[in-house]
Backbone and ligand atoms as CSV (ligand in chain L), in Angstrom:
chain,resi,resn,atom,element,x,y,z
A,1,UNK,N,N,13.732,-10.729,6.112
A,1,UNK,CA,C,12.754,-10.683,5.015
A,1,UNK,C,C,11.598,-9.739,5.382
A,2,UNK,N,N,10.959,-8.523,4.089
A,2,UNK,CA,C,10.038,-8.074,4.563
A,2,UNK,C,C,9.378,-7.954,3.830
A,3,UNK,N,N,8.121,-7.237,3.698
A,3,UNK,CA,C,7.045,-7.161,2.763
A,3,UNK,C,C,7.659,-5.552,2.204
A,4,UNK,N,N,7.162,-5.640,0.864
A,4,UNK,CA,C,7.314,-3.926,0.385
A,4,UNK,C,C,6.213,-3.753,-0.268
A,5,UNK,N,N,5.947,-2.324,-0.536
A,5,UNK,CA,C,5.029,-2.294,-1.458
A,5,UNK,C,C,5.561,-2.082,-3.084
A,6,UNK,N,N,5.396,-2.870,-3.648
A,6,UNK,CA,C,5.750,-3.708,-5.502
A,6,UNK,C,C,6.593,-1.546,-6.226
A,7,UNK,N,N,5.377,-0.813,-5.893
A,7,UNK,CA,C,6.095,0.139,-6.604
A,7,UNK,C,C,7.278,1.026,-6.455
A,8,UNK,N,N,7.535,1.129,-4.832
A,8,UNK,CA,C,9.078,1.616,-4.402
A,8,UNK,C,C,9.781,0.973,-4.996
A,9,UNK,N,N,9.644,-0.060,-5.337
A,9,UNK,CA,C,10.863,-1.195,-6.074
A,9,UNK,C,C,10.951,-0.832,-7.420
A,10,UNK,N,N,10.159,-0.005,-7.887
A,10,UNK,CA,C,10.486,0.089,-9.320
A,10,UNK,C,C,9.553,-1.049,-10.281
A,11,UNK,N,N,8.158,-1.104,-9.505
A,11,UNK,CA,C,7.336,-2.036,-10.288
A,11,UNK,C,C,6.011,-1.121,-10.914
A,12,UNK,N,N,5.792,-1.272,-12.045
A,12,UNK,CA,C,4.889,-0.143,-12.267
A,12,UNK,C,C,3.284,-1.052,-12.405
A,13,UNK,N,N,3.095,-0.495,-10.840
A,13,UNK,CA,C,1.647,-1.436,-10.389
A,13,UNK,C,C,0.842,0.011,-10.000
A,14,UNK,N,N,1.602,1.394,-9.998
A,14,UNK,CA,C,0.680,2.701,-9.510
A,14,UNK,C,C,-0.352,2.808,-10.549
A,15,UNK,N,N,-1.613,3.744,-9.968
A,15,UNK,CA,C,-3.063,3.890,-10.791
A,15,UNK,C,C,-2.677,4.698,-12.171
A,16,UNK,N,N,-1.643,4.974,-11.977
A,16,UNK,CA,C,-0.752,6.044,-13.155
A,16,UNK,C,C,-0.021,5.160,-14.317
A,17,UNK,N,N,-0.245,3.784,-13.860
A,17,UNK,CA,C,0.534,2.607,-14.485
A,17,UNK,C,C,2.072,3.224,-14.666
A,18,UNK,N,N,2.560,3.926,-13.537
A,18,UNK,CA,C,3.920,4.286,-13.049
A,18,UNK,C,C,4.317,3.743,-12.104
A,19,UNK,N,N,5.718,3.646,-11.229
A,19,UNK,CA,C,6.316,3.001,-10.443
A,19,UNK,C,C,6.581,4.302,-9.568
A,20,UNK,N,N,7.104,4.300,-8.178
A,20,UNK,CA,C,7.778,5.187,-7.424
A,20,UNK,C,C,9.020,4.710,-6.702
A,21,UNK,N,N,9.949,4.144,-7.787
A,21,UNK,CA,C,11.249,4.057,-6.914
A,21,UNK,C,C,11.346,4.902,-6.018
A,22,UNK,N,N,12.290,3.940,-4.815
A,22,UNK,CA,C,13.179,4.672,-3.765
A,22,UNK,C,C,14.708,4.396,-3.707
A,23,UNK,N,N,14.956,5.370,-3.287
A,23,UNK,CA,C,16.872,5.288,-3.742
A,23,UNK,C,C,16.930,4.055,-2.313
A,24,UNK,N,N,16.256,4.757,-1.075
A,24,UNK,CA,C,16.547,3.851,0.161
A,24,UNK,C,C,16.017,2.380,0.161
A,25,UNK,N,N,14.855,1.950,-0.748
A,25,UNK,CA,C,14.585,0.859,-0.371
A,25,UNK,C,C,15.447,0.039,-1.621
A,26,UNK,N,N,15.543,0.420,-2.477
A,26,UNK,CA,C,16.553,-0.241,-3.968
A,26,UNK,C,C,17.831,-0.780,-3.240
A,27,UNK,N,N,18.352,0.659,-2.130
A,27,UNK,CA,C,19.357,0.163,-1.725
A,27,UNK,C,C,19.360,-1.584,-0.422
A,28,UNK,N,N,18.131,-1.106,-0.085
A,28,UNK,CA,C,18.131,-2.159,1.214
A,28,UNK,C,C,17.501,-3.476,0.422
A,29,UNK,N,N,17.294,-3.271,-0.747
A,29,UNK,CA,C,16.986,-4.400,-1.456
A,29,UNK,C,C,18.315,-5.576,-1.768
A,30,UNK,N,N,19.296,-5.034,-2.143
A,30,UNK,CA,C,20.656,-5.335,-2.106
A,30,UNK,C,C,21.143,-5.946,-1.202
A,31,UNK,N,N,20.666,-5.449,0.192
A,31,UNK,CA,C,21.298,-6.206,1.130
A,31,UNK,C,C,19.777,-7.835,2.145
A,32,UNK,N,N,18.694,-7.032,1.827
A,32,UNK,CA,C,17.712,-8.209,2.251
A,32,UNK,C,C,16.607,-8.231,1.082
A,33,UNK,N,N,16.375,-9.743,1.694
A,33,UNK,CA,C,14.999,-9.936,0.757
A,33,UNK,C,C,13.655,-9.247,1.004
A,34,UNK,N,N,13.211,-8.487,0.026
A,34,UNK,CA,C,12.151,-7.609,0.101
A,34,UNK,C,C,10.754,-7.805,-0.702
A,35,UNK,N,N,10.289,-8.642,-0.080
A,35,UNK,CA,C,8.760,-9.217,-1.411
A,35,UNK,C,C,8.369,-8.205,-1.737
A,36,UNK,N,N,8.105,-8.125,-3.127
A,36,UNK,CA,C,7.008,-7.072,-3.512
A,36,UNK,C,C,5.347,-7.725,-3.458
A,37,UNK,N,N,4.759,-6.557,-2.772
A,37,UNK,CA,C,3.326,-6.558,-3.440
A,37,UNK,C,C,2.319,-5.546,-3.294
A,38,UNK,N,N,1.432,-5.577,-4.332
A,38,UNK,CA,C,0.767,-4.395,-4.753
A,38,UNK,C,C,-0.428,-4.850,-4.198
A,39,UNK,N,N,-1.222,-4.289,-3.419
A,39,UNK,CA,C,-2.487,-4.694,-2.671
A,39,UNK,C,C,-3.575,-4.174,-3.590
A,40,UNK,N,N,-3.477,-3.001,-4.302
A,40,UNK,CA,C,-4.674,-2.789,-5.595
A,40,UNK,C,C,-4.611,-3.473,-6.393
A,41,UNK,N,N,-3.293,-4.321,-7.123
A,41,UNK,CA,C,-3.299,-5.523,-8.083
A,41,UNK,C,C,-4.317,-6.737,-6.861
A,42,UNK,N,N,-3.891,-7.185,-6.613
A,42,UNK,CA,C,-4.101,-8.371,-5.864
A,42,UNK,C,C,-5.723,-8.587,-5.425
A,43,UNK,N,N,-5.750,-7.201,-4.790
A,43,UNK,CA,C,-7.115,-7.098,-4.734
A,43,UNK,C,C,-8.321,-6.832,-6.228
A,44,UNK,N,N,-7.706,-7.336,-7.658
A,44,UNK,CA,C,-8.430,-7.470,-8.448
A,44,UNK,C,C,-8.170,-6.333,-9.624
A,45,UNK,N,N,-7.726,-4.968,-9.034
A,45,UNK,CA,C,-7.915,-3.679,-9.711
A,45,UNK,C,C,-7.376,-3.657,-11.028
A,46,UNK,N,N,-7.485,-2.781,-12.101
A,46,UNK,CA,C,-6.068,-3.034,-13.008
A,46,UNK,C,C,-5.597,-1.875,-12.972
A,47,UNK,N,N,-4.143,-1.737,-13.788
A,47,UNK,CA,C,-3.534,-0.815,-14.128
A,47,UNK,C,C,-2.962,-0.561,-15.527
A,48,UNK,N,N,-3.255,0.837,-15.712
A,48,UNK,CA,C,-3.989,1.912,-14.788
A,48,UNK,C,C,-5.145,1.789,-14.341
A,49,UNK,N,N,-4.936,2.300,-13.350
A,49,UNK,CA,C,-6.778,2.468,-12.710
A,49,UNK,C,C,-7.206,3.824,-12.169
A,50,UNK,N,N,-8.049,4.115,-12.173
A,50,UNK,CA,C,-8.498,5.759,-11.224
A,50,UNK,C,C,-8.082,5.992,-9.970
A,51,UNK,N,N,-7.514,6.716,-9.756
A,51,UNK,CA,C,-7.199,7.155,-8.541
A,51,UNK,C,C,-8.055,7.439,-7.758
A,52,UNK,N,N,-7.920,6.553,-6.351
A,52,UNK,CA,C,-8.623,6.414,-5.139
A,52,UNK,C,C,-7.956,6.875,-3.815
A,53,UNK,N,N,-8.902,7.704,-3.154
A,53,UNK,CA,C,-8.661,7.748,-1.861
A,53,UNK,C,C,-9.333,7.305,-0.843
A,54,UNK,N,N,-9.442,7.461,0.705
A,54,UNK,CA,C,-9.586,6.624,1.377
A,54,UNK,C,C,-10.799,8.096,2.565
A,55,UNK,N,N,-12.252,7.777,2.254
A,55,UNK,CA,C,-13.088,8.533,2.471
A,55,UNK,C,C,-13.964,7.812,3.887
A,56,UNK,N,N,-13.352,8.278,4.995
A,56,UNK,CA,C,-14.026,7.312,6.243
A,56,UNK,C,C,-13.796,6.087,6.326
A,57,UNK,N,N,-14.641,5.055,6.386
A,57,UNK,CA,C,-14.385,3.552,6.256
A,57,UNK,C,C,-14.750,3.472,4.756
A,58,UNK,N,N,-14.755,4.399,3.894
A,58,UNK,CA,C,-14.945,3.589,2.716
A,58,UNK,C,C,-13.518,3.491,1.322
A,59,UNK,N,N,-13.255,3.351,0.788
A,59,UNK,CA,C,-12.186,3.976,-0.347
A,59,UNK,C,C,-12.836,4.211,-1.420
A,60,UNK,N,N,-12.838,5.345,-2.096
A,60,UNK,CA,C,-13.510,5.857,-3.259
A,60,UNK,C,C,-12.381,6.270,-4.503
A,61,UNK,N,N,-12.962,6.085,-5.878
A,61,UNK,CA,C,-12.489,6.659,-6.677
A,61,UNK,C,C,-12.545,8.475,-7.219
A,62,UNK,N,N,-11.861,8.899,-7.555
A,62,UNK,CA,C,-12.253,10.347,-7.949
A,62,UNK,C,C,-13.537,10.533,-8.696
A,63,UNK,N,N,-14.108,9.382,-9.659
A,63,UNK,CA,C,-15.416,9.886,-9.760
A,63,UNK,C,C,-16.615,9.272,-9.111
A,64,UNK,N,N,-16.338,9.076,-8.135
A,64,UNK,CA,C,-16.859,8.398,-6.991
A,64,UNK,C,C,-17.390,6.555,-6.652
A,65,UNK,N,N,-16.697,5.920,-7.548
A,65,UNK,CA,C,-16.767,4.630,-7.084
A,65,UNK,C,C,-16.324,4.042,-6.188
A,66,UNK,N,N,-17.257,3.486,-5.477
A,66,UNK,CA,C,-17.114,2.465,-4.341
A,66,UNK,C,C,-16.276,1.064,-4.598
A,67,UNK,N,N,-14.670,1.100,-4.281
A,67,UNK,CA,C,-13.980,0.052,-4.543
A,67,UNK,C,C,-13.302,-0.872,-3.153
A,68,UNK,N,N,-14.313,-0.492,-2.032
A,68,UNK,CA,C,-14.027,-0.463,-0.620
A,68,UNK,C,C,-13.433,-2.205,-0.586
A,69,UNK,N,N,-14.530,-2.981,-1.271
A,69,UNK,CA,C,-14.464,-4.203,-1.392
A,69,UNK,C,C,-12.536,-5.042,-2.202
A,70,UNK,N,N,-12.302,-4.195,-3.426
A,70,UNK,CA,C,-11.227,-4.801,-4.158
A,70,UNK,C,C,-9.925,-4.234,-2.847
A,71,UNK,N,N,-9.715,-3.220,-1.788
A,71,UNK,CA,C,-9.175,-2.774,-1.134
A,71,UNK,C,C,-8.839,-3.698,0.106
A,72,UNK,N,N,-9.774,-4.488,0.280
A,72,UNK,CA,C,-10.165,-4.987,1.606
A,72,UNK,C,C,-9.363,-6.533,1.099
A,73,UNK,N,N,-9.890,-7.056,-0.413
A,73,UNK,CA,C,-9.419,-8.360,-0.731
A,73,UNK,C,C,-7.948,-7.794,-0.902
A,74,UNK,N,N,-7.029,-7.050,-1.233
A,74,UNK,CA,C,-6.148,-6.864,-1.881
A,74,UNK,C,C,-5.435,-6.786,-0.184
A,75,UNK,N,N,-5.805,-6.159,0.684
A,75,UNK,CA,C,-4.964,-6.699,2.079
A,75,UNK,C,C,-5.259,-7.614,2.238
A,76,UNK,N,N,-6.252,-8.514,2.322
A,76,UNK,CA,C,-6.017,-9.916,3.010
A,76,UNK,C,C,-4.901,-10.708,2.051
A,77,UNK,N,N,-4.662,-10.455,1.162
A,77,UNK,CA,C,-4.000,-11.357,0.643
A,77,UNK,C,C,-2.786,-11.238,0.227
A,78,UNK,N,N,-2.017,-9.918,0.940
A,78,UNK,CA,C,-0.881,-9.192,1.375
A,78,UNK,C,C,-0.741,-9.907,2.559
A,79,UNK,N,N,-1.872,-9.858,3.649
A,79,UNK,CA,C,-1.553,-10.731,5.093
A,79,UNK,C,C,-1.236,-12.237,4.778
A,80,UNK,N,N,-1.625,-13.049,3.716
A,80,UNK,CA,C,-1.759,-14.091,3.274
A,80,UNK,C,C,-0.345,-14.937,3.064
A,81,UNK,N,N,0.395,-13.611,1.925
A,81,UNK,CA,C,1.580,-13.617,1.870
A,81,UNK,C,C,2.320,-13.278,3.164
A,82,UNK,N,N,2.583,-12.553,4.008
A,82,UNK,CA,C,3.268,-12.736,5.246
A,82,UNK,C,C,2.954,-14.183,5.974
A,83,UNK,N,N,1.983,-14.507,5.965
A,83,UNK,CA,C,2.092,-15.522,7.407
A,83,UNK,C,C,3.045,-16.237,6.840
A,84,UNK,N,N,2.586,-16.657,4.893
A,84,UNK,CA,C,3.077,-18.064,4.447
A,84,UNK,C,C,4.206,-17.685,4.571
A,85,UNK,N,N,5.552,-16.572,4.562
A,85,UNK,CA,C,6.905,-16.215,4.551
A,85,UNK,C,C,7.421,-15.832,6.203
A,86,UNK,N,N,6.454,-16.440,7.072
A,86,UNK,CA,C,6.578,-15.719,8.549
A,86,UNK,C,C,7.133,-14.742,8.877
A,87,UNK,N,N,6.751,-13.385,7.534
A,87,UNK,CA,C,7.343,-11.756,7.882
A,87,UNK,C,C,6.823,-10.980,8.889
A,88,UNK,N,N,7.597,-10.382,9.491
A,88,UNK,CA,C,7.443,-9.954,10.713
A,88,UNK,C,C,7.223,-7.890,10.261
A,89,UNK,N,N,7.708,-7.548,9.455
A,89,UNK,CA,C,7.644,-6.226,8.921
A,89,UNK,C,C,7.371,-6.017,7.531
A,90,UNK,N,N,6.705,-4.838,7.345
A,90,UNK,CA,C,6.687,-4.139,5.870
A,90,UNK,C,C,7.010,-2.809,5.903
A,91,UNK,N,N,7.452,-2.369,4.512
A,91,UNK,CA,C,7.963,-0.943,3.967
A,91,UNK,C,C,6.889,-0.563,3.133
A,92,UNK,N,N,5.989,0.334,3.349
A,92,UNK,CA,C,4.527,0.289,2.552
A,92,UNK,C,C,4.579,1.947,2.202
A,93,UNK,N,N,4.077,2.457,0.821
A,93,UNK,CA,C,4.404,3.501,0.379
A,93,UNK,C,C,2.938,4.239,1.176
A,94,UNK,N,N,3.817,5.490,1.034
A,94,UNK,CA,C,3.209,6.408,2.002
A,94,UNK,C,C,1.810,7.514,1.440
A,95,UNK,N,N,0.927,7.475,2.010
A,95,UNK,CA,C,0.141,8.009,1.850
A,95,UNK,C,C,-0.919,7.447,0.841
A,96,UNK,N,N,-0.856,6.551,0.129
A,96,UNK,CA,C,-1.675,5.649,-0.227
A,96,UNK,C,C,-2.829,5.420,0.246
A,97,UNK,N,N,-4.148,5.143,0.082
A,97,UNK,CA,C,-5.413,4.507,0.556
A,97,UNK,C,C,-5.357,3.044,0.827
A,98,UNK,N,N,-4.168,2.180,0.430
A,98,UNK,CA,C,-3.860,0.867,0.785
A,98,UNK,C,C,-2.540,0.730,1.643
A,99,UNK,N,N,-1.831,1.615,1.151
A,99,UNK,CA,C,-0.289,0.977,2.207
A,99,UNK,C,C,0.424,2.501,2.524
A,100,UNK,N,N,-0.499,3.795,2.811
A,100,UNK,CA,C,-0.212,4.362,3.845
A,100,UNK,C,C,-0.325,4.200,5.408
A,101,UNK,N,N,0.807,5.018,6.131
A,101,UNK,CA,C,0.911,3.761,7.181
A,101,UNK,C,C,1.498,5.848,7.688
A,102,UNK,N,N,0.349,5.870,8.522
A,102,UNK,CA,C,0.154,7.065,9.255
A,102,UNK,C,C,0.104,8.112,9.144
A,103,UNK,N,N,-0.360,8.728,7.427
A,103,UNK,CA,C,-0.345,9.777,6.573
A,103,UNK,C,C,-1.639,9.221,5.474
A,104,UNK,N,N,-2.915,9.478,5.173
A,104,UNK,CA,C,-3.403,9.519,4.141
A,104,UNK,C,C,-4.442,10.334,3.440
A,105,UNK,N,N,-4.640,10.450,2.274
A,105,UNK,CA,C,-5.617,11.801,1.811
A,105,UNK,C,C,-6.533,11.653,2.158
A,106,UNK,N,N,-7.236,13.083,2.368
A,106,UNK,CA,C,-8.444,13.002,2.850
A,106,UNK,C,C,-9.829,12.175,2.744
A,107,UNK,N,N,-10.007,11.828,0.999
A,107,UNK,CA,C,-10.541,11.534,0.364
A,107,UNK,C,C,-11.552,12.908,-0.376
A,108,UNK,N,N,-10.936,14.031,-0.334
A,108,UNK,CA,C,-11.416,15.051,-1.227
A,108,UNK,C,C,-10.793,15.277,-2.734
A,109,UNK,N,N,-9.821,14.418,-2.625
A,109,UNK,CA,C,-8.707,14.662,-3.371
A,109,UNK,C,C,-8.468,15.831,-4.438
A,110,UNK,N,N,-7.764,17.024,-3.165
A,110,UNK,CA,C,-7.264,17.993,-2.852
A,110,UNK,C,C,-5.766,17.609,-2.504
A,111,UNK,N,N,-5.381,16.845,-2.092
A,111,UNK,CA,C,-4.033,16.889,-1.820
A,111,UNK,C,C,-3.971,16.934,-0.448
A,112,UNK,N,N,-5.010,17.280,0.321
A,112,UNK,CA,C,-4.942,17.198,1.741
A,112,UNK,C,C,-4.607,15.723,2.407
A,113,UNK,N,N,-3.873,16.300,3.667
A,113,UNK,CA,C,-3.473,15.031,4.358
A,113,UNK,C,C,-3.819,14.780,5.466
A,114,UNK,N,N,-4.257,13.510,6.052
A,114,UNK,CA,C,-5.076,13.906,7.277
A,114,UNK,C,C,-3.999,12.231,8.363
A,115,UNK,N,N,-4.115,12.334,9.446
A,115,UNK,CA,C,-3.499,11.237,10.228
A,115,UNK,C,C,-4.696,9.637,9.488
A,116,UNK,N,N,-3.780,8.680,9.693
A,116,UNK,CA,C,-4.596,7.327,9.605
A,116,UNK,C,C,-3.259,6.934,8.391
A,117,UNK,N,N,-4.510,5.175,8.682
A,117,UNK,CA,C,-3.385,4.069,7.993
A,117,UNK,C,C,-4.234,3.537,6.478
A,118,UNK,N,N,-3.666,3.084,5.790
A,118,UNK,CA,C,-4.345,2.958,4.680
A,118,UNK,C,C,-5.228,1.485,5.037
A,119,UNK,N,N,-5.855,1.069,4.149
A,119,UNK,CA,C,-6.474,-0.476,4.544
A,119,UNK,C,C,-5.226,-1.897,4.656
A,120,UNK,N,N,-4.972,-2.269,4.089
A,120,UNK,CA,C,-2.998,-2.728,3.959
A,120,UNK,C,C,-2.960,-2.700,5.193
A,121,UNK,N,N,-2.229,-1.407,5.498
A,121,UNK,CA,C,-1.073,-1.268,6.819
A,121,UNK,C,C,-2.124,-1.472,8.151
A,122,UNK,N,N,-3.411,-1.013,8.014
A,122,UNK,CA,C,-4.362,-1.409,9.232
A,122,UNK,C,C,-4.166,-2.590,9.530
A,123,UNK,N,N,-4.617,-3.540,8.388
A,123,UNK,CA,C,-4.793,-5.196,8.511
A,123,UNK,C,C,-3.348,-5.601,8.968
A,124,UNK,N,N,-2.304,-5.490,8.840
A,124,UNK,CA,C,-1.225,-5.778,8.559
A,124,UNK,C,C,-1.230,-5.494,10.599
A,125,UNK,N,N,-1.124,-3.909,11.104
A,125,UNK,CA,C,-0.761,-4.127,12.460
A,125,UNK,C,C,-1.641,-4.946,13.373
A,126,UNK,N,N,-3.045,-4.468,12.423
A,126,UNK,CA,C,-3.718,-5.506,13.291
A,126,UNK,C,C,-2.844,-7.311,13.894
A,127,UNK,N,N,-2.437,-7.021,12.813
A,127,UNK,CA,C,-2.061,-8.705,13.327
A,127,UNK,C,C,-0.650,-8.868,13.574
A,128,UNK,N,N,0.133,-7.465,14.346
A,128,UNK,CA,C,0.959,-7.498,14.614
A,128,UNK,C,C,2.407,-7.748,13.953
A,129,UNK,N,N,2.466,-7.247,12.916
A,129,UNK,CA,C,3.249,-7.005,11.763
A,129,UNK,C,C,3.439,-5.295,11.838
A,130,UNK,N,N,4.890,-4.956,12.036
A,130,UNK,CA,C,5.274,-3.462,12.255
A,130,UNK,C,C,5.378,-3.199,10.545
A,131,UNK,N,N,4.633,-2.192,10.876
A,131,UNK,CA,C,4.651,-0.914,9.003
A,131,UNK,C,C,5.242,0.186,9.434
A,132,UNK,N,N,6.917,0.192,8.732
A,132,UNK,CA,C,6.876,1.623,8.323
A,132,UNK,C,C,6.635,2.194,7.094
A,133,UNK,N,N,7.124,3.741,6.743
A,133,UNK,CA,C,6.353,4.029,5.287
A,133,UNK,C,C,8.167,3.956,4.708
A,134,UNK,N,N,8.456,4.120,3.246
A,134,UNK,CA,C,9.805,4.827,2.746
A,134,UNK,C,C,10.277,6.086,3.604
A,135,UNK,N,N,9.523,7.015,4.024
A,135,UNK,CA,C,9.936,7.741,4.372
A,135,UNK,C,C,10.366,7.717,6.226
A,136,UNK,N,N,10.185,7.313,6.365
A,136,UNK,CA,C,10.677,6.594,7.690
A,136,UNK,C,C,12.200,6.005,7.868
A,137,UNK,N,N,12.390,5.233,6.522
A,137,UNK,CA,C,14.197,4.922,6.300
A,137,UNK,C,C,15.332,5.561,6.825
L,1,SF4,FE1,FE,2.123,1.001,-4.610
L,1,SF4,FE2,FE,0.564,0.115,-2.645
L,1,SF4,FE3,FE,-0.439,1.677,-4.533
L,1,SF4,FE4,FE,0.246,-0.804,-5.140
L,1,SF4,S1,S,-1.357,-0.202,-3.728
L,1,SF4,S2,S,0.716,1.004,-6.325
L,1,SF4,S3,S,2.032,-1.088,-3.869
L,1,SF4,S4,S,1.115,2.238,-3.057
């Protein structure tokens, strides 16, 4: 059993109120159980919502709102869900400001990519729970 993030699966929880299937995780869905969850839902946000990136310790929106706080609730309660399912891994989409997991934008949003983990996948190793991204499969 692992954690995913809700939109590889084909859940349309993105700020685009779009989904980002993956052919690889659809497939590994088939064979294990794969929770979905969306850490910007959870953490309060709706969708659609503005697209945010992840600017130092803070996460910002493109027209510059401070949503550092709905980011922060929306992992704890991704970690919340693991303990109660005693998951040991997640598949967290990549490059995200919440469940990039060793790739994320700068926060110029330019498209630039800089090393680091989104807020999600931080909390998540913190407590010793392995993140890879889809593209890792
Ligand atoms: Fe997908 Fe994670 Fe963004 Fe939710 S927060 S839309 S699960 S990448």
């Amino acid at each position: 059993m692992k954690l995913c993030s809700a939109c590889l699966l084909g859940i349309n929880c993105r700020y685009d109120g779009r989904s980002k299937p993956s052919k690889k995780v659809l497939e590994l869905a088939r064979k294990e159980v794969l929770i979905p969850v969306c850490p910007e839902q959870l953490g309060g946000l709706p969708t659609p919502r503005e697209q945010s990136e992840l600017r130092g310790e803070s996460v910002v929106t493109r027209s510059g709102k401070d949503i550092t706080e709905n980011l922060v609730r929306g992992a704890k309660q991704v970690l919340k869900i693991a303990k109660l399912f005693d998951v040991k891994e997640a598949i967290l989409k990549q490059r995200s400001p919440s469940c990039g997991c060793g790739q994320i934008y700068d926060g110029t949003f330019t498209g630039t990519v800089i090393r680091g983990d989104g807020v999600t996948t931080a909390l998540l190793k913190k407590h010793g729970i392995k993140v890879v991204s889809e593209e890792d499969l």
